[in-house]
N, C-alpha and C positions, 0 to 999 in steps of 0.2 A: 654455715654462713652462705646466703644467696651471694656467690661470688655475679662478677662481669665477667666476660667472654670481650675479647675482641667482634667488631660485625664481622658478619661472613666475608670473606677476600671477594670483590667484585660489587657486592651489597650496595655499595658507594661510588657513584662516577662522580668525580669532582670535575666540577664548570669553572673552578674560581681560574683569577688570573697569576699566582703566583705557582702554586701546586702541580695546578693542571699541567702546566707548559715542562712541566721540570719531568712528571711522567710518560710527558710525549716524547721529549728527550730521551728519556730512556729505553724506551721500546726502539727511536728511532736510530741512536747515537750512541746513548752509552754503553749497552749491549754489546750493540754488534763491533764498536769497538774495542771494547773488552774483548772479545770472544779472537777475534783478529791480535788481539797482543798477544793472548794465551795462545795461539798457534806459532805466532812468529816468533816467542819465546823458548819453544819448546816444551811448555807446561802441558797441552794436549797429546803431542807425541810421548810423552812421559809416561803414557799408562798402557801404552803398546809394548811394555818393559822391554826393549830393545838397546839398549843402552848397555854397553862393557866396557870394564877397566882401561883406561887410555885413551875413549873418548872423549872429546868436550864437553860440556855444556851436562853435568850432572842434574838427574833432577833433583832441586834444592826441598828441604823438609819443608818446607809448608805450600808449595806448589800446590798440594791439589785441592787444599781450602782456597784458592782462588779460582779454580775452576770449578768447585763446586760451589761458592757465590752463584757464577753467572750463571751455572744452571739451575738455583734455585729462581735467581731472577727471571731467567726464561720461562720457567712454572707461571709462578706467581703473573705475570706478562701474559700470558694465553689466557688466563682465567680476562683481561681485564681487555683483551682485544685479540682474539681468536686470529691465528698466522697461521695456515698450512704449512706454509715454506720454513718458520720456526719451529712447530711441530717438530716436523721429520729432520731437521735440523738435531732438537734436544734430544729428539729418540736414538739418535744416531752416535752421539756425544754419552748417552747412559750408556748403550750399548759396551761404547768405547772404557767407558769407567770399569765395568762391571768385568770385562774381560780381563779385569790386571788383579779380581781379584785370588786368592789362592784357595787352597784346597782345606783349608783349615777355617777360612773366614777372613782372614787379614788382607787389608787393602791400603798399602801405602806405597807410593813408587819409587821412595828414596830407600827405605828400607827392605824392598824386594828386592832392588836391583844392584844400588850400590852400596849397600853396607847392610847387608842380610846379617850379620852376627851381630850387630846392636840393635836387632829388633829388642824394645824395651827397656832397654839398657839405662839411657838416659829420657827419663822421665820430664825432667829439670827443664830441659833444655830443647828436648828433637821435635816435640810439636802431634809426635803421632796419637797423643788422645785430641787433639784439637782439631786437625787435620779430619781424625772421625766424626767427631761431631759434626762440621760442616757439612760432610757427605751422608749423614744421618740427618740432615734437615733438609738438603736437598731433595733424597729420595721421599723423605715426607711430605714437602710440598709438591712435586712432580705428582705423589698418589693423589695429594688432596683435591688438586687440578683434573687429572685423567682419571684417574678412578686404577691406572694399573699397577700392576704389582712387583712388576719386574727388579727395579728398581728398591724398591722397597723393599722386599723379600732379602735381596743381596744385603741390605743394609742393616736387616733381622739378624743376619747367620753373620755381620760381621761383631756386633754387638751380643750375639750370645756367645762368637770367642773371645769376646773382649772378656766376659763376666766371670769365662773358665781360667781367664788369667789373673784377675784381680780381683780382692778379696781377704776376709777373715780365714778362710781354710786352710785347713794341710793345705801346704805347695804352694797358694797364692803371693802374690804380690803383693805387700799392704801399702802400693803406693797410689797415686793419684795425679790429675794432669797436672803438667808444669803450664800452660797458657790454657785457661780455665772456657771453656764451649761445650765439651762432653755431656758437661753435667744438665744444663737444658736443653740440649738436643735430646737425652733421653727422656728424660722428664715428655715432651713431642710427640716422641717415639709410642712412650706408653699411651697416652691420652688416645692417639690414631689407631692403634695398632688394639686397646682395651684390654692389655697383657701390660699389667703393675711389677714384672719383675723387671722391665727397665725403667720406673720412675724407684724402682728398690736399688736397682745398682748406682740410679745418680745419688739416691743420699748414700749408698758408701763413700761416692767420692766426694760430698760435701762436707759429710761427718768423720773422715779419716782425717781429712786435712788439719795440719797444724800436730796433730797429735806426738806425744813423747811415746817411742823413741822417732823423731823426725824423722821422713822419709829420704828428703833431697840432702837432709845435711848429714845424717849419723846412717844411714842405709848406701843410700845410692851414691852420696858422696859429690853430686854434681853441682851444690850451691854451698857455698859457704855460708855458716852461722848465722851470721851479721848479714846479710843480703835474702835470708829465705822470706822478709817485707815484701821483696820484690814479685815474689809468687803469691803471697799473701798466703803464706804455711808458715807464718811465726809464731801465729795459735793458733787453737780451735775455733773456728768461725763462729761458736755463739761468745768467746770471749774477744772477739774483734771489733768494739766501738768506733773507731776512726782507719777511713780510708785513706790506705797505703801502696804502695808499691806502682808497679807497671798498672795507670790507667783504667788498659782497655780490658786485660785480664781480670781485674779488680771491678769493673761492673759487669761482666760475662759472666762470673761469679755470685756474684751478687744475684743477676738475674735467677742461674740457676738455682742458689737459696732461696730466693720466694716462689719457683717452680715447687720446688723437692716442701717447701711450706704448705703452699696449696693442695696438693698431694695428698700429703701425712696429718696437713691441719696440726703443726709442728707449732706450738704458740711462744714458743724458746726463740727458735730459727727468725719465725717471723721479728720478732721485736730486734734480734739482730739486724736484719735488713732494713726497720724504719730508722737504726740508729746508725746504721751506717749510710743511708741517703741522707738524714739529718743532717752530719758531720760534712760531707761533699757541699751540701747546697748554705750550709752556714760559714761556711770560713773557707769551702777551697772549688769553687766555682765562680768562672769569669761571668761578668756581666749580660755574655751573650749565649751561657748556656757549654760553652766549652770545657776542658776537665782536663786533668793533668798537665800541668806549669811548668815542668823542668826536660829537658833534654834530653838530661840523664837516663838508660834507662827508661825514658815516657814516661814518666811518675809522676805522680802527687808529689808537691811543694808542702813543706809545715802547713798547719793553717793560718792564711791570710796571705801566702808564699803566691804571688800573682803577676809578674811582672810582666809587660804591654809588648815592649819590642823583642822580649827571648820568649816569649812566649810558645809552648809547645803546644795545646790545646787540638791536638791530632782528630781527625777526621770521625776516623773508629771511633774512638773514645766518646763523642758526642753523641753519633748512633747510639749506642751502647748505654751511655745514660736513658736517653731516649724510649730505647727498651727495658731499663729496668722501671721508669718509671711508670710506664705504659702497666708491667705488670702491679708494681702496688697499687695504682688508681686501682686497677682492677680486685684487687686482693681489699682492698680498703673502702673505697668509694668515697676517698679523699680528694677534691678538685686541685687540692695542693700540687698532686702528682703532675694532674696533667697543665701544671702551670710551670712544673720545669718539663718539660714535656716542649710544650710550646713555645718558653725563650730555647731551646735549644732547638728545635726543629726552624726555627724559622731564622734564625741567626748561625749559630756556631757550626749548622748541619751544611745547609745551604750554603755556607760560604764554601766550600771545601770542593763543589763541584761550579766550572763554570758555567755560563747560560746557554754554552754548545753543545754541551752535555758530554765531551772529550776533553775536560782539560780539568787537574786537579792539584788543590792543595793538600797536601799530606799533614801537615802544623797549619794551624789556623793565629795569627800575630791579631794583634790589637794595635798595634803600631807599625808601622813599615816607614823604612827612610833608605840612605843610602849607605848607611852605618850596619844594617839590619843583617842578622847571621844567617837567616833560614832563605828560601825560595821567596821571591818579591814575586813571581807571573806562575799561573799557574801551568802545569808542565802535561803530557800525555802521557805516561803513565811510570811508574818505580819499578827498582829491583823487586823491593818486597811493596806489591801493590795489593795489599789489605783492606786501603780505602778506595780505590777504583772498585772494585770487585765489591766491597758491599755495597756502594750503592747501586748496584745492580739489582741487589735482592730487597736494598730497603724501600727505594721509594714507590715501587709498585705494591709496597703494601701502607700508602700514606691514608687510606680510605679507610683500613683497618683502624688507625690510630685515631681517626677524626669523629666516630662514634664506637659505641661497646653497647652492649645487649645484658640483659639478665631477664627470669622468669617475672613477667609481665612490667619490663622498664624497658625502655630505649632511650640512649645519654646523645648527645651530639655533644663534644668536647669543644673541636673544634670548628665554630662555624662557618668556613668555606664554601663557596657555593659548591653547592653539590645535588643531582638527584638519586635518593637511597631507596632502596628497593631490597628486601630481605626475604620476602616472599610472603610475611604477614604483615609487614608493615613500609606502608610507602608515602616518602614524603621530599619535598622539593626545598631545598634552600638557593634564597637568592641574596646578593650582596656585594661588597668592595671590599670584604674582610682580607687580610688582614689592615689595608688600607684605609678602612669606611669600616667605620662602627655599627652600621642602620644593618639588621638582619631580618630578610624576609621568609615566613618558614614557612608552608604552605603542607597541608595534608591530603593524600591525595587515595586515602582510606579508609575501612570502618574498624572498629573494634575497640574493647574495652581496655588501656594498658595506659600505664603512664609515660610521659613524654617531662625529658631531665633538659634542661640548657645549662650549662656551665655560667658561672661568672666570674671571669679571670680576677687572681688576685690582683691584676695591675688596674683592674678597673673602681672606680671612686666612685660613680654614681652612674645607674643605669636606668632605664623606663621601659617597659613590661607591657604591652596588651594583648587582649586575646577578641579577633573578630571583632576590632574598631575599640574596646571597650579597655581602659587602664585597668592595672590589676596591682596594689599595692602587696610586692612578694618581698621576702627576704631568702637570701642565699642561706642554703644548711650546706657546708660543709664543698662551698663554690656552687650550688647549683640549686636550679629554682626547677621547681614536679610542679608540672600539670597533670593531674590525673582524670581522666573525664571518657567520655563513649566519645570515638573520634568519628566525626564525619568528611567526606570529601568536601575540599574548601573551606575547612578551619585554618585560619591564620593565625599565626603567632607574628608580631613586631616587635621586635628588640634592639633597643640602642643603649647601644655603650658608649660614654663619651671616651672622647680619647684626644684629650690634649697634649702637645709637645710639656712631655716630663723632664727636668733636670735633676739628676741621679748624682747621689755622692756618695764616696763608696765607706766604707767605715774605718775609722783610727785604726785598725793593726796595718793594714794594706799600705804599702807605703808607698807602694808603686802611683797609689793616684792621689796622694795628699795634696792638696790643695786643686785639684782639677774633678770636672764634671762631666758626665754623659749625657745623651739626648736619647729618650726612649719616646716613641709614642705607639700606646699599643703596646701589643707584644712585640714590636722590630726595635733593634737597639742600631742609633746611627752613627757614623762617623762621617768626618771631614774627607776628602782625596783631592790629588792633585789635580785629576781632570778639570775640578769646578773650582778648587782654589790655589791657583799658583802659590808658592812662597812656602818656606817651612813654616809648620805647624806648632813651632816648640815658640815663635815670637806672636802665635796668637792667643788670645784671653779673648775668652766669652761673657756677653755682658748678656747674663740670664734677667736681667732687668727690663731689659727693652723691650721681651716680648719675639713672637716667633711667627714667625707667617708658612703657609705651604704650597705647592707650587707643583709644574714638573720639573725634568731635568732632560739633557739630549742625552741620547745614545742608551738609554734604558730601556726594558720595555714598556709600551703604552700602559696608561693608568701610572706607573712608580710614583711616589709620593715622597719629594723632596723638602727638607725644613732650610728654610730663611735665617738668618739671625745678623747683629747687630756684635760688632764685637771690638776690639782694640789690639793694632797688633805695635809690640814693642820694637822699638828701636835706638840703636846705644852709636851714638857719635864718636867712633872709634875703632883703629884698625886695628891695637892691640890686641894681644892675647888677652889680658887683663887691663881693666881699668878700674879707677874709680867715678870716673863720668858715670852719672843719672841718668835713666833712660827718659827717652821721650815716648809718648806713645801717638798713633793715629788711628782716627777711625775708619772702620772699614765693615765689608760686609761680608758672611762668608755661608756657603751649602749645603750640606751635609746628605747623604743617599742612606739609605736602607744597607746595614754592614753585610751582608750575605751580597749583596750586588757589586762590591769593591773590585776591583781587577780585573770589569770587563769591558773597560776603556782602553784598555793600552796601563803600560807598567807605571808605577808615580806611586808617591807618597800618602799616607793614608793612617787616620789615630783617630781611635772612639773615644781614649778621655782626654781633654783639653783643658788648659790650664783657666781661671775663675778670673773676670775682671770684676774687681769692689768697687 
């Protein structure tokens, strides 16, 4: 199969006005404040192993996956806007890693220093194959950026003693990570490195998992029976149809399944992983691209299990989607993928970090009130700050996501403005997307290769020319080829309409029975307090009357606000209970783009709102 490839990291500078600003953000913000918690935390001091019995402030098992976040995000960063002062920074920071590790290969700071006799102990639970993965992708982006070795090498010799520990052999370990990374970091690892005995070691650990006799529950004894869902080692991953357990685990997982796919050309594995994104995106995905519903745990809810104000819909977990679907478009050249791809990226992702690029939700709610159990304002950073720290490393790779490459195609998924440059092919887009439908594409190249545009599934009727001239196209499979000898100043015009939609979500769901959403485009809206005083629970939308667009204050320029018409109830009564009849009156009410919510000031705030007949 002619798979896709992500475009080269940098290939892509996006000019649009939602993207762009969020990856200035981070080179200028989010970084370096990350980088400052991880010091004033102790997470960077942690690998100078300095630390004995009776001090403070241990370092905790999964520390150094968030410092290896930032520095992958610093890699990726340089590639996209070259920092001396970052540089010598991150070189300084590997250095520092690299020194903690041991003579044998292993590198972790909790188990070096404060509990060196449960090196491996617990599997289940301590995090040290996840904790490697990260720092296995670090060093891989770090080479892919600089070209050095340093870093990389160490991350060689930590994974070739990974391999001598675990395993089918005399003496090995037949066990496997409990918080699932490992497995496509190596997968990475091989592809850069053109040494397949660590995409061999991630399918041991894809293909061990689940298996009788159970690792975590009948070996190592660190998960009970009835909870190994949680790790998603209940079965074997080609018997595992429906997504369970912890989340973010559970699509890190995944990811690495269609990795260790691609790989082996595994057509068992594969069909696992379209059945298990099937099952997420049919029954237990929120509206705005969010995953995992319940608290508990971070886990998957039954299917249809959705509810708006407990909603857990965790930060990771959406990344994470994100990236698995990124890789099946890729594996498939399904535009399906990258349409949950896109409701999440632009809703459930976004929301999570504010427009300061220092302030973060950990749960992502679909309703906030004053009743509401989780965080209402977004905070500066957690004990376990998983989601601060990835989006370090994710969104300087948003350019990556918004086109993909194959032997003689180039896709633009998502059309953003952007000017792309790969080195054989180069072409400008201009636009208001996600905002503005109207997409201007401009070639600014020669050569023979097909040129893909996507047609999102949420779009109902678009218009196509090429160089002035309409082109009556049909979508195969979300996306319309041109194929043709490209010259500089061919243009491609595409318009997508994109009317304010009213979304109802289906009879299991019960969370939004009788209420409706506002999508236009790919952005899913909600009502807040800023623009509408009053609770939300006495207003009905009267999807009748029609919708107008507008802006709004305190956003940034261009945001694109929906209008509506609507009736909010009212009951002549101080009781607790009555039988009094409501009255209703008219009224008018906002609604903003949900990824922008809570960066007004703290207030109330709900995507689905109840239906005036």
């Amino acid at each position: 199969m002619n798979k896709f490839t992500p475009s080269p990291l940098g290939a892509a500078r996006l000019r649009d006005r939602v993207l762009a600003p969020r990856i200035t953000a981070c080179r200028e913000v989010t970084i370096p404040s990350s980088l400052r918690r991880c010091d004033e935390t102790g997470r960077l001091a942690a690998f100078r192993l300095e630390w004995k019995p009776g001090m403070p402030n241990p370092p905790h098992r999964f520390w150094d996956s968030d410092v290896a976040k930032v520095l992958e995000g610093m890699a990726y960063m340089l590639r996209l806007a070259p920092d001396p002062a970052m540089e010598a920074e991150l070189e300084r920071l590997i250095a520092l890693v690299i020194s903690a590790q041991q003579p044998d290969g292993y590198l972790n700071t909790r188990y070096t220093v404060v509990e060196p006799e449960l090196r491996w102990v617990n599997l289940g639970i301590n995090h040290e194959l996840y904790c490697a993965g990260h720092l296995i992708e670090a060093a891989v982006a770090h080479f892919e950026v600089t070209g050095r070795r340093n870093f990389l090498d160490a991350m060689c010799r930590y994974a070739d003693y990974i391999a001598t520990v675990f395993g089918r052999g005399p003496g090995q370990k037949r066990g496997y990570p409990g918080h699932e990374e490992l497995e496509l970091a190596l997968c990475r690892l091989a592809r850069v490195t053109g040494n397949p005995k660590y995409s061999d070691l991630a399918a041991y650990f894809v293909n061990e998992r689940g298996r009788s006799p159970n690792y975590f529950a009948e070996i190592e004894h660190s998960v009970p029976a009835e909870k190994l869902y949680q790790e998603q080692a209940h079965l074997p991953v080609r018997d595992q149809h429906e997504a369970v357990g912890h989340s973010v685990r559970a699509v890190y997982l995944y990811c690495g399944m269609a990795d260790v796919a691609a790989a082996t050309g595994d057509a068992g594995l594969m069909k696992a992983c379209e059945e298990l994104f099937d099952d997420i995106v049919s029954s237990k995905m929120y509206i705005t691209g969010g995953i995992g519903s319940l608290r508990e745990n971070e886990r998957f809810g039954v299917s249809y299990q959705l509810p708006n104000d407990s909603a857990y819909a965790e930060s990771c977990a959406a990344i994470g989607l994100a990236l698995f679907a990124r890789r099946m478009h890729n594996l498939t050249g399904d535009g399906k993928y990258m349409d949950v791809l896109e409701r999440s990226l632009y809703n459930g992702i976004l929301s999570g970090l504010g427009l300061t690029g220092d302030v973060y939700f950990y749960q992502n709610m679909l309703e906030v009130n004053e009743c509401s159990p989780y965080d209402r304002t977004r905070v500066p950073w957690f004990s376990c700050s998983c989601c601060p720290t990835n989006f370090c490393r994710f969104l300087p790779q948003l350019g990556t996501l918004a086109w993909s490459v194959r032997e003689g195609e180039l896709r633009l998924n998502l059309p953003a403005a952007a000017d792309y440059d790969d080195g054989r092919c180069r072409f400008e887009v201009r636009g208001g997307y996600p905002y503005d439908g109207r997409i201007a594409i401009t070639c600014r190249c020669t050569g023979s290769f097909a040129f893909s545009l996507r047609i999102p599934g949420w779009c109902r009727r678009f218009t196509l020319r090429f160089n002035g001239r309409r082109l009556r196209a049909a979508a195969e499979r979300g996306y319309v080829t041109l194929e043709r000898d490209w010259q500089p100043g061919d243009r491609i015009e595409l318009e997508l309409a994109m009317p304010v939609e009213v979304v109802r979500a289906a009879a299991p769901v019960r969370a939004d029975a009788g209420r409706v959403a506002l999508t236009r485009g790919p952005l899913v809206y909600a009502v807040e307090s800023a623009d509408n005083p009053g609770g939300f629970h006495q207003l009905l939308v009267d999807a009748r009357s029609g919708f107008t667009l507008g802006s709004v204050k305190g956003l940034p320029a261009g945001t694109v606000a929906i209008r509506g018409r609507g009736r909010r109830e009212i009951l002549n009564s101080d009781a607790l209970y009555t039988t009094n009849r409501p009255k209703f009156r008219s009224c008018r009410f906002t609604a903003v783009p949900y990824a922008l919510w809570q960066n007004r000031g703290e207030g109330e705030m709900a995507v689905w709102l109840r239906e005036w007949f």
